[in-house]
C-alpha positions as CSV (number, residue, x, y, z in Angstrom):
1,X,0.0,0.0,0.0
2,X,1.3,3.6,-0.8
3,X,-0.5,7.2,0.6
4,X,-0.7,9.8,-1.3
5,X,-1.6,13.0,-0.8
6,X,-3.8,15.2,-2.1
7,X,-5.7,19.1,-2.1
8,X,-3.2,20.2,0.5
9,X,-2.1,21.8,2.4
10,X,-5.5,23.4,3.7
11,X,-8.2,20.9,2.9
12,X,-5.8,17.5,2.2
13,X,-7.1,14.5,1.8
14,X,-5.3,10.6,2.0
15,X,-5.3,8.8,-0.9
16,X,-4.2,5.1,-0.3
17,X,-3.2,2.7,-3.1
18,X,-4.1,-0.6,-2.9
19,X,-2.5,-3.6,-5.0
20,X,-4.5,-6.5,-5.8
21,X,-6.2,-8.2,-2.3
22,X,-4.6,-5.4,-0.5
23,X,-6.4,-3.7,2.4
24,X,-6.0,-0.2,4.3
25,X,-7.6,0.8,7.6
26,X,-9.7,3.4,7.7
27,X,-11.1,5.7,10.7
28,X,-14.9,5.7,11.1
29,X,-16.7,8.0,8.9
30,X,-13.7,9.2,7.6
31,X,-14.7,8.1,4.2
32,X,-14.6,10.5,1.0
33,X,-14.7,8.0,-2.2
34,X,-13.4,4.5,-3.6
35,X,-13.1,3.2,-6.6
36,X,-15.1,0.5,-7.9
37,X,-13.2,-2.9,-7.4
38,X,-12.9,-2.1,-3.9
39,X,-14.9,-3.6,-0.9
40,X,-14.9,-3.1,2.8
41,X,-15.4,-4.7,6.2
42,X,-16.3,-3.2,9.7
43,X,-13.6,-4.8,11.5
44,X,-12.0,-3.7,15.6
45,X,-8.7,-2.3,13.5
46,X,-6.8,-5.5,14.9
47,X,-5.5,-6.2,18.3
48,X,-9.0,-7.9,19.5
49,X,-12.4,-6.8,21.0
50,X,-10.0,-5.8,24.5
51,X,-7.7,-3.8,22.8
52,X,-10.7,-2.4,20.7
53,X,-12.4,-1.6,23.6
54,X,-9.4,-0.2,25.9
55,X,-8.4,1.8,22.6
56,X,-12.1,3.3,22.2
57,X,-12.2,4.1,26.3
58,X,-8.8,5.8,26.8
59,X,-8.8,7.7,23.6
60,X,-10.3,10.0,20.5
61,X,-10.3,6.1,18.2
62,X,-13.4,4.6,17.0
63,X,-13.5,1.1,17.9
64,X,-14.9,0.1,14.9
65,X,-12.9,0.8,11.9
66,X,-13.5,0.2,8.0
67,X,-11.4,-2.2,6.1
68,X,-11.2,-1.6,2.5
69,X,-9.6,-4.3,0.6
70,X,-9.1,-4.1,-3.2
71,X,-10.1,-6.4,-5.6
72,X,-7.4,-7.9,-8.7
73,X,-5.9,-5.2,-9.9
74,X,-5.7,-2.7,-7.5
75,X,-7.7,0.2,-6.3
76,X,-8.0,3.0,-4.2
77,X,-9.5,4.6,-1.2
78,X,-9.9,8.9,-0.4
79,X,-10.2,9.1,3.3
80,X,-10.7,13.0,4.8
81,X,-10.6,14.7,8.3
82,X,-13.4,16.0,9.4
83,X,-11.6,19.1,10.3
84,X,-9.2,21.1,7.7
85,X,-5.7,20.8,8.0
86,X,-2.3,18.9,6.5
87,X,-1.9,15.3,6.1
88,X,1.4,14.0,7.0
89,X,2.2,9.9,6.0
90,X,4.8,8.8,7.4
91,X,6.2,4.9,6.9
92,X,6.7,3.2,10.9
93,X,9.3,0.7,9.6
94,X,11.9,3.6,8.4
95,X,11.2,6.0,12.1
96,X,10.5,3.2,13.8
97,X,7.6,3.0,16.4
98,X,5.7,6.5,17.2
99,X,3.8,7.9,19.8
100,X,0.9,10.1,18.4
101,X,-2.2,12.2,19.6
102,X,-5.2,10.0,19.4
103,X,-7.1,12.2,16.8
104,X,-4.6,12.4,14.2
105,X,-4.7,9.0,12.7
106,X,-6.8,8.9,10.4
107,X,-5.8,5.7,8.0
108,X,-3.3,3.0,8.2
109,X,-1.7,-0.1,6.6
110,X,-3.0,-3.8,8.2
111,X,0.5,-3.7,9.5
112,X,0.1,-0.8,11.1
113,X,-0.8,-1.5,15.3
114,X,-2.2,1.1,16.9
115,X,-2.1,0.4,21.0
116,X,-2.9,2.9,23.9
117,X,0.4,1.3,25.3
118,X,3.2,2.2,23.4
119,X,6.3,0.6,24.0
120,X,5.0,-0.6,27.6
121,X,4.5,2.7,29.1
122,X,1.2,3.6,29.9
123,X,-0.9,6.0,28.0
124,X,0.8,9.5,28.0
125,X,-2.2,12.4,29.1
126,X,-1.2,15.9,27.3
127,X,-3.1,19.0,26.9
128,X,-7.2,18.8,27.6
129,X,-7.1,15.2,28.5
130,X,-5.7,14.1,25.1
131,X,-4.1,10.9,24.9
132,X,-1.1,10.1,22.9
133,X,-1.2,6.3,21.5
134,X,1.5,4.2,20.1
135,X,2.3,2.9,16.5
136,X,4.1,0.2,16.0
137,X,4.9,-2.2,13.0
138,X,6.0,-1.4,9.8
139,X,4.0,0.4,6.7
140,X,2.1,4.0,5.9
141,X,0.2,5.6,8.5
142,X,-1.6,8.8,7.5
143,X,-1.8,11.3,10.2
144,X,-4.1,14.1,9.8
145,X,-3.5,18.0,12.1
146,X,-5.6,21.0,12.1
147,X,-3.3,23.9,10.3
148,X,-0.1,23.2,8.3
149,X,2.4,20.2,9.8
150,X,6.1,20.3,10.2
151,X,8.5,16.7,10.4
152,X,11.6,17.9,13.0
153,X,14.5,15.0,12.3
154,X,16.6,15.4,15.9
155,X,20.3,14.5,16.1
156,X,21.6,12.8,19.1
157,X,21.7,15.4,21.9
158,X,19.5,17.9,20.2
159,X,16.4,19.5,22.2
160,X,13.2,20.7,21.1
161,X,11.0,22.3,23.4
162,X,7.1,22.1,21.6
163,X,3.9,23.6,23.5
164,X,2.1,20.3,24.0
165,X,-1.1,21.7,22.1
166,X,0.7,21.9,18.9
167,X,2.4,18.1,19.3
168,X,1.5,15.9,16.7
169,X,3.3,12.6,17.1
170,X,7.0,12.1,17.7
171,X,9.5,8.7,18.3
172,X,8.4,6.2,20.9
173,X,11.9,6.2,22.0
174,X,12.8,9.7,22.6
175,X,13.7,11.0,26.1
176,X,10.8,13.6,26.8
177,X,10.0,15.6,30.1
178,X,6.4,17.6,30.5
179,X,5.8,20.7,32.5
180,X,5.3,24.5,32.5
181,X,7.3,26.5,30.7
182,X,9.7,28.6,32.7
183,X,8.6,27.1,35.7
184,X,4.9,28.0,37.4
185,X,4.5,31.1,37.2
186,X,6.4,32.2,33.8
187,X,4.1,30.1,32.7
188,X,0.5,31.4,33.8
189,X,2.4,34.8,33.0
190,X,3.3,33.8,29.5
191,X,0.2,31.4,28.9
192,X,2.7,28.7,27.9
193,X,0.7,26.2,30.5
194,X,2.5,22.8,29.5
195,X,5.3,22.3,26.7
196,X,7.3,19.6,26.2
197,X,11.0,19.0,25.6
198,X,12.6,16.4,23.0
199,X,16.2,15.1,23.3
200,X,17.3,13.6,19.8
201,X,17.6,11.5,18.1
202,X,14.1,10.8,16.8
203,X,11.3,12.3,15.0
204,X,9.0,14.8,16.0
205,X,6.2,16.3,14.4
206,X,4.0,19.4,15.1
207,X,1.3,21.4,14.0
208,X,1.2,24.9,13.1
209,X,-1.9,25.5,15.0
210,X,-3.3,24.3,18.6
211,X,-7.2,22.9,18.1
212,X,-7.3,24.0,22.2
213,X,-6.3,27.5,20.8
214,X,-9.1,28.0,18.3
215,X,-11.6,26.8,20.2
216,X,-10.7,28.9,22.8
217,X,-11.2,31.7,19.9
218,X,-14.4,30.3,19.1
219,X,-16.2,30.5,22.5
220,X,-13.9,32.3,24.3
221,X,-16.5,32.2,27.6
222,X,-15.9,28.7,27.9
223,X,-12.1,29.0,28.9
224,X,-11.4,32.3,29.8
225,X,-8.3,32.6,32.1
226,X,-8.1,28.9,31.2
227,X,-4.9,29.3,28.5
228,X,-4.1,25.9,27.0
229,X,-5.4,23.4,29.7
């Protein structure tokens, strides 16, 4: 299977390519069009029913998921975000296993596992509750962000300090600390509530805008004095 993708960077869709019998996991309802020779499945995403079911309670994933599979031949499936934004694919077995924010996978090879414990650790809470899960396995993942989405490549010893709202997904392996930028009070005085910091190498990707913050735009009665959390 191979991602493509298209009508980016604003409103980008996935476009997954199927060879013949090949199948790609798609989030619930995420569907925009398929072509002909393809069919599809409701199916728990693999894992099982309890991974299924621990993956639906601790995070933003359906547990039910669509599998498309394509007929001889080949075929393809368009799967959008219900929010607009970039669409970053990024192939597991070349980073190696991931951590990412719950609500940005959006479709995934059948090789592709998607657990709410990466790597052993238990489920990492960020920003508004968000839970980061992990991906493990080898193939395409599609990950979709709201606003435009940047791929940092660490070197060994390098730091990156990201405000946790704008995290996307970054290597399971990294060392990471989360906390308040500046310490306490900098950060209620700077509204920089809870960042967190990278030490390379691995991969880290981020969003050029925080959902949190435009929500906050939005309806700004329902977090006033609130900042990010």
């Amino acid at each position: 299977m191979h991602i493509d993708v298209s009508c980016g960077p604003a409103y980008a869709a996935a476009v997954c390519h199927l060879d013949g019998n090949e199948s790609v996991f798609v989030e619930r309802a995420a569907l925009a069009a398929l072509s002909g020779n393809v069919s599809v499945t409701a199916t728990l995403g693999g894992g099982g029913l309890v991974r299924g079911l621990t993956r639906r309670l601790l995070t933003e994933q359906t547990l039910i998921v669509a599998k498309y599979t394509a007929a001889r031949g080949g075929g393809w499936v368009r799967a959008a975000p219900s929010f607009p934004g970039d669409i970053a694919v990024v192939d597991i077995g070349v980073t190696g296993p991931l951590k990412a924010l719950s609500g940005a996978v959006l479709a995934y090879a059948t090789t592709v596992e998607v657990t709410t414990r990466p790597s052993g650790a238990a489920p990492l809470i960020l920003h508004g509750g968000a839970v980061a899960v992990g991906l493990t396995g080898t193939g395409e993942i599609a990950l979709c962000t709201y606003g435009g989405i940047e791929h940092l490549e660490l070197a060994p010893g390098e730091t990156v300090i990201i405000d946790s709202g704008h995290l996307v997904a970054w290597s399971a392996g990294m060392k990471m600390k989360i906390g308040p930028l500046g310490g306490p009070l900098r950060s209620v005085l700077t509204g920089e509530f809870l960042v967190g910091e990278f030490r390379g190498p691995g991969h880290v990707l981020i969003q050029t805008r925080a959902p949190n913050q435009f929500r906050g735009w939005l309806f700004p009665e329902r977090v006033e004095g609130m900042g990010h959390v």
